[in-house]
Legacy VTK file of the C-alpha trace (Angstrom):
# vtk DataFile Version 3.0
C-alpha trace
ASCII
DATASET POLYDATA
POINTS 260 float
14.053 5.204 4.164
13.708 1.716 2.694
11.431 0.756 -0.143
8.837 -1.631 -0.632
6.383 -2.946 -2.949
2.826 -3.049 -2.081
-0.311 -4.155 -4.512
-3.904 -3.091 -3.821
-6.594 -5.418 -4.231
-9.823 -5.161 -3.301
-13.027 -7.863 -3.882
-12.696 -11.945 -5.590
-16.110 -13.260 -6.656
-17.396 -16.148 -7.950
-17.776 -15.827 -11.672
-19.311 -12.156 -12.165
-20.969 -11.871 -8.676
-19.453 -8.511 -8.606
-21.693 -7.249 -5.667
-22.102 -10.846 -3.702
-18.800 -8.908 -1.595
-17.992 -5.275 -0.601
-19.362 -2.665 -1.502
-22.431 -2.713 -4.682
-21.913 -1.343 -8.215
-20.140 -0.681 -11.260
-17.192 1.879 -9.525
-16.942 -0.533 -6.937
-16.645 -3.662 -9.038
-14.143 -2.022 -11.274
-11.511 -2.534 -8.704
-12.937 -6.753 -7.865
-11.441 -9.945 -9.309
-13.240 -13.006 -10.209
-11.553 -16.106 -8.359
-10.702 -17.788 -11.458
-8.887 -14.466 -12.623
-7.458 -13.874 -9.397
-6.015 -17.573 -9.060
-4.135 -16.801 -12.323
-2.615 -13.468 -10.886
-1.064 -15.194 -7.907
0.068 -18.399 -10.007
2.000 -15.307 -12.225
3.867 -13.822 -9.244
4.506 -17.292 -7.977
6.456 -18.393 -11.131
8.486 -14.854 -11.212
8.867 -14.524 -7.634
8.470 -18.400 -5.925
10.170 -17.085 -3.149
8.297 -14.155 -2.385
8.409 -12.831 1.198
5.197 -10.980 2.588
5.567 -8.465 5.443
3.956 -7.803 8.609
3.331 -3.953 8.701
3.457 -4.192 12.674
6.495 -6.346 12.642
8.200 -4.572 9.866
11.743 -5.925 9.221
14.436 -4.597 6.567
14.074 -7.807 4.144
12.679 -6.592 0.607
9.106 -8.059 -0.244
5.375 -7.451 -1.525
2.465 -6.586 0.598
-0.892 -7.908 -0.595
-3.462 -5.551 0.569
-7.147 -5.781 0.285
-9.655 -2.623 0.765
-13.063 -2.546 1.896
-13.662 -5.524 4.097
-15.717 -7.609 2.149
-16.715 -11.124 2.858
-14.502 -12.246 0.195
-10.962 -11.690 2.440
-12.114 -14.787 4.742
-12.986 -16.837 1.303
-11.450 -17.347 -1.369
-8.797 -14.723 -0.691
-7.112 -16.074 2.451
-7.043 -19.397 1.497
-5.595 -18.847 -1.816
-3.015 -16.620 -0.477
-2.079 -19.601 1.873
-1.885 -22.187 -0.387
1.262 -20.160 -1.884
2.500 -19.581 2.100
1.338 -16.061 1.620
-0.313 -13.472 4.271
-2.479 -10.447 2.909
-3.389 -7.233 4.837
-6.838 -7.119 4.634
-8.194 -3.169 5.358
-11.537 -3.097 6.986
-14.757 -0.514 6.632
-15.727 -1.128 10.148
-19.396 0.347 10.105
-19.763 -2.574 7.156
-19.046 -5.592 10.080
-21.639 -8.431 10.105
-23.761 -6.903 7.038
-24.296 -8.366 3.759
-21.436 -8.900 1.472
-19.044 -8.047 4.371
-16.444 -10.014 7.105
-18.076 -11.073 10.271
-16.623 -10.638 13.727
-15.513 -13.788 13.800
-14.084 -14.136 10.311
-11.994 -11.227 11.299
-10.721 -13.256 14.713
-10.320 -16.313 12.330
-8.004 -14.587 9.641
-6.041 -12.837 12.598
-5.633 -16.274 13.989
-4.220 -17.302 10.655
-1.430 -14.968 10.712
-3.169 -12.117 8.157
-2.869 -8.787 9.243
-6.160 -6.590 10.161
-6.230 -3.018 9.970
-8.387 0.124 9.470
-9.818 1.456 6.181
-12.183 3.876 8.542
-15.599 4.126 9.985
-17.772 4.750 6.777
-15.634 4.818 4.022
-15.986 8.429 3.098
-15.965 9.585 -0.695
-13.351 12.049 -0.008
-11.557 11.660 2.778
-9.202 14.612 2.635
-12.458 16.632 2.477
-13.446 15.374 5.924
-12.524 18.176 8.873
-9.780 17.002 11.633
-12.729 16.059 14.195
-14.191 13.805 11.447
-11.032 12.656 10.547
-10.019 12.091 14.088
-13.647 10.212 14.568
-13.368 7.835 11.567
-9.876 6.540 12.726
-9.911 6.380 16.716
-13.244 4.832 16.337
-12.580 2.318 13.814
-9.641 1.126 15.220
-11.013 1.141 19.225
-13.599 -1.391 17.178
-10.964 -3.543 15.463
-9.280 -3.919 18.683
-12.283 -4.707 20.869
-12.906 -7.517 18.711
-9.264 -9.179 18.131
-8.502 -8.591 21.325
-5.217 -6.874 20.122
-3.637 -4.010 19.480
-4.322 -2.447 15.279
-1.534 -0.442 13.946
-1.828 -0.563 10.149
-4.940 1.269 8.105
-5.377 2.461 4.595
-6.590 5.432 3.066
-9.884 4.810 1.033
-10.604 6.038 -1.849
-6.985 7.544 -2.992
-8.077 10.881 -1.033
-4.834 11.402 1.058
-3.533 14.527 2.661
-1.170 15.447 5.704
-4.298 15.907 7.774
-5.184 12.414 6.596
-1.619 11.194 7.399
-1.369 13.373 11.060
-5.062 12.439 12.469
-3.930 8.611 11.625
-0.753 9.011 13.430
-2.541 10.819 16.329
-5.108 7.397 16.511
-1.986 5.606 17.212
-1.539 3.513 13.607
2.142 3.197 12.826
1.605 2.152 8.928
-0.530 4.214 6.781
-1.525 2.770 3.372
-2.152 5.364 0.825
-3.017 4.627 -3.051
-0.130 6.875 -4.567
1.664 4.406 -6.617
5.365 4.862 -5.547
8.029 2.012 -3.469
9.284 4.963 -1.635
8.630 4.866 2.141
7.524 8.344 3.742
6.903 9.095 7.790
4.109 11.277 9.605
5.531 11.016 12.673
6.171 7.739 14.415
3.422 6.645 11.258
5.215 4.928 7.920
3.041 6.269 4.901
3.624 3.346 2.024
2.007 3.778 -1.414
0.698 0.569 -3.518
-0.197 -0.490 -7.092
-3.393 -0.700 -8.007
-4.730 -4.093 -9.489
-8.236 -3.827 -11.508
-10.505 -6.129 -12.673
-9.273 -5.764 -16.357
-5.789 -6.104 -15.303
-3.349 -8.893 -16.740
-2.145 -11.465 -14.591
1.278 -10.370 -15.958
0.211 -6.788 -14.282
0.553 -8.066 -10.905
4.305 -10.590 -11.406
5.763 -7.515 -13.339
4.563 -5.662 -9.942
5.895 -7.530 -7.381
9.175 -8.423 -8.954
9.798 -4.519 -9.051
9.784 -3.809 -12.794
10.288 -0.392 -13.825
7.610 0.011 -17.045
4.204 -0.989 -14.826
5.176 0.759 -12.392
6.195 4.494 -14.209
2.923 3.638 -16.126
0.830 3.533 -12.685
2.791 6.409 -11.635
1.728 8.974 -14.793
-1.903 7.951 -14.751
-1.904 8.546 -10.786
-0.694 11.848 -11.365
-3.159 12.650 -14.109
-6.503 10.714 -12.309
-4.953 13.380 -9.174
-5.279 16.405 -10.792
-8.154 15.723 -12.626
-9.859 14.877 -8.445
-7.783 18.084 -7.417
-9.722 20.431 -10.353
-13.241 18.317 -10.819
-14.253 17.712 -7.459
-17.379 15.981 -7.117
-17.789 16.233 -10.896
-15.106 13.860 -11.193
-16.606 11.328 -9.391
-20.052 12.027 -10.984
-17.912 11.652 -14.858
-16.555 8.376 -13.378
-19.783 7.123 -12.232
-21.776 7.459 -15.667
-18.628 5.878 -17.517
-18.240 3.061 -15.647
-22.169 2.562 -15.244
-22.189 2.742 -19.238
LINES 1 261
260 0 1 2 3 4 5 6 7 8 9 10 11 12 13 14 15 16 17 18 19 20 21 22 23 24 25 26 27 28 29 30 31 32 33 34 35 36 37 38 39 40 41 42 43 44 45 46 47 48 49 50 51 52 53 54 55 56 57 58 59 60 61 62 63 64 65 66 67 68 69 70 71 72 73 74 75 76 77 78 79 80 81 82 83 84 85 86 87 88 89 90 91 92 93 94 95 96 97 98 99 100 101 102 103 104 105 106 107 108 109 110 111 112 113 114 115 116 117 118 119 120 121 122 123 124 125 126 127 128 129 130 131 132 133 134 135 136 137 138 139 140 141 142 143 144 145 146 147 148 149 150 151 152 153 154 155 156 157 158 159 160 161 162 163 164 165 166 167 168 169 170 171 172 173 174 175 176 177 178 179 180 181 182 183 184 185 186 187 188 189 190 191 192 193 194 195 196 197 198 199 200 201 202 203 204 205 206 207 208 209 210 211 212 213 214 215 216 217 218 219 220 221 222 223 224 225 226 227 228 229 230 231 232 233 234 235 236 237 238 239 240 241 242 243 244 245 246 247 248 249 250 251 252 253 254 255 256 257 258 259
C-alpha cells in the first residue's frame, strides 16, 4: 500500500500554561508545545517543504504529503493551532476525547463546527481516553468508539471516519472494533510511513513531536528523512516492550519521572 508521513501533536500554550488546554499534568504536558515553540516548528517545515501538501484522511488521494494530527481535544486546536496551521495554507486532523466537550481546557461544540467549517478534519480519539486501551474488552472497546463517533456526528452534522488510538495502546481488537464503528482511517502511534488495513479501515502510524523536541525534529519529519525517523522507530520498540512487560508499573515509573 502507499506510504505517508504523519506527525503527532498534541497541546500549544501560551508561555508554560501547560494545563490551560487538554488534559492536566506533567505526563500530559510532556507531549504540549508552547506557541512560540510551536510557531518555530511549522516555520522549519515551511522552509524544507514550502510546498507541503496536507491530506484529508476521508478524501484520501495517492499524492505524497504530511498529516498534522493533534490528540486529546483540547481548547488549544480552535486557537492558536488552526490559525497557525492556516496562515501556512495548512489543515490539521484534530482527534477528539469526546466525554472532555464543553469542559475546561477543552473544544466546545461549536469550536468543533467552526474548525470543520474551516476545512480541518474531526475525528475520534474515544469516549474517555482510557490508559490502556488494548486492555479494554471488545464491548468497551466497541462502546468507546460507536459512541464517540455517534457524538461527533450529531454535532457536525456529518459523517466521522478518521480516529486515533490514545495513548500508543493499539491491538487488532483495537484496529477491528474501530473498523466495526464504521471509521475508515485509524491513527495509531507506531512510528512507521507504512500504510496497513483492518478491513475496509487504513491503520497509519505517526511521529511523535514532544515538548523538548527541535524545530528541526519536525522539517527532518515531514520531508521524510531516514535518521529521525529509524531513531523514533528503536525507541518505539523499546518504550513497547517495556508497556508489554511493566504494565501498570510502567506507567506508575513514567509518572514519578516526569513529575520529578
Amino acid at each position: 500500500m502507499a506510504r505517508v508521513l504523519a506527525i503527532m501533536y498534541h497541546d500549544v500554550v501560551e508561555g508554560d500554561a501547560w494545563d490551560s488546554s487538554g488534559f492536566p499534568g506533567a505526563a500530559a504536558a510532556s507531549y504540549k508545545l508552547s506557541r512560540a515553540h510551536f510557531a518555530s516548528h511549522l516555520e522549519a517545515v515551511s522552509r524544507i517543504t514550502p510546498t507541503i501538501h496536507t491530506p484529508v484522511a476521508d478524501q484520501w488521494d495517492q499524492r505524497p504529503g504530511v498529516f498534522f494530527t493533534f490528540d486529546d481535544g483540547g481548547a488549544s486546536f480552535f486557537s492558536p493551532i488552526a490559525g497557525m496551521l492556516e496562515a501556512h495554507g495548512w489543515r490539521g486532523h484534530f482527534f477528539i476525547t469526546t466525554d472532555r466537550i464543553g469542559t475546561a481546557g477543552f473544544l466546545t461544540r461549536e469550536q468543533l463546527r467552526e474548525l470543520r467549517r474551516r476545512g480541518h478534519v474531526i475525528g475520534s480519539h474515544s469516549c474517555s481516553h482510557p490508559t490502556r486501551m488494548s486492555h479494554l474488552t471488545r464491548e468497551q472497546l466497541r462502546r468507546e468508539w460507536i459512541e464517540s463517533k455517534r457524538t461527533l456526528e450529531e454535532i457536525l452534522g456529518a459523517p466521522v471516519t478518521a480516529a486515533s488510538v490514545p495513548g500508543g495502546y493499539y491491538s487488532g481488537t483495537v484496529g477491528a472494533t474501530a473498523e466495526e464503528a464504521g471509521f475508515r482511517t485509524l491513527f495509531h502511534s507506531e512510528p512507521t510511513s507504512a500504510v496497513g488495513a483492518c478491513g475496509q479501515c487504513r491503520l497509519v502510524g505517526r511521529y511523535v513531536v514532544r515538548r523538548d523536541s527541535a524545530p528541526e525534529l519536525s522539517a527532518s519529519l515531514a520531508a521524510g528523512r531516514v535518521a529521525p525517523r529509524l531513531q523514533q522507530w528503536a525507541n518505539w520498540k523499546v518504550k513497547k516492550a517495556a508497556k508489554l512487560l511493566a504494565g501498570d508499573l510502567y506507567l506508575r515509573w513514567r509518572g514519578k519521572l516526569l513529575g520529578k
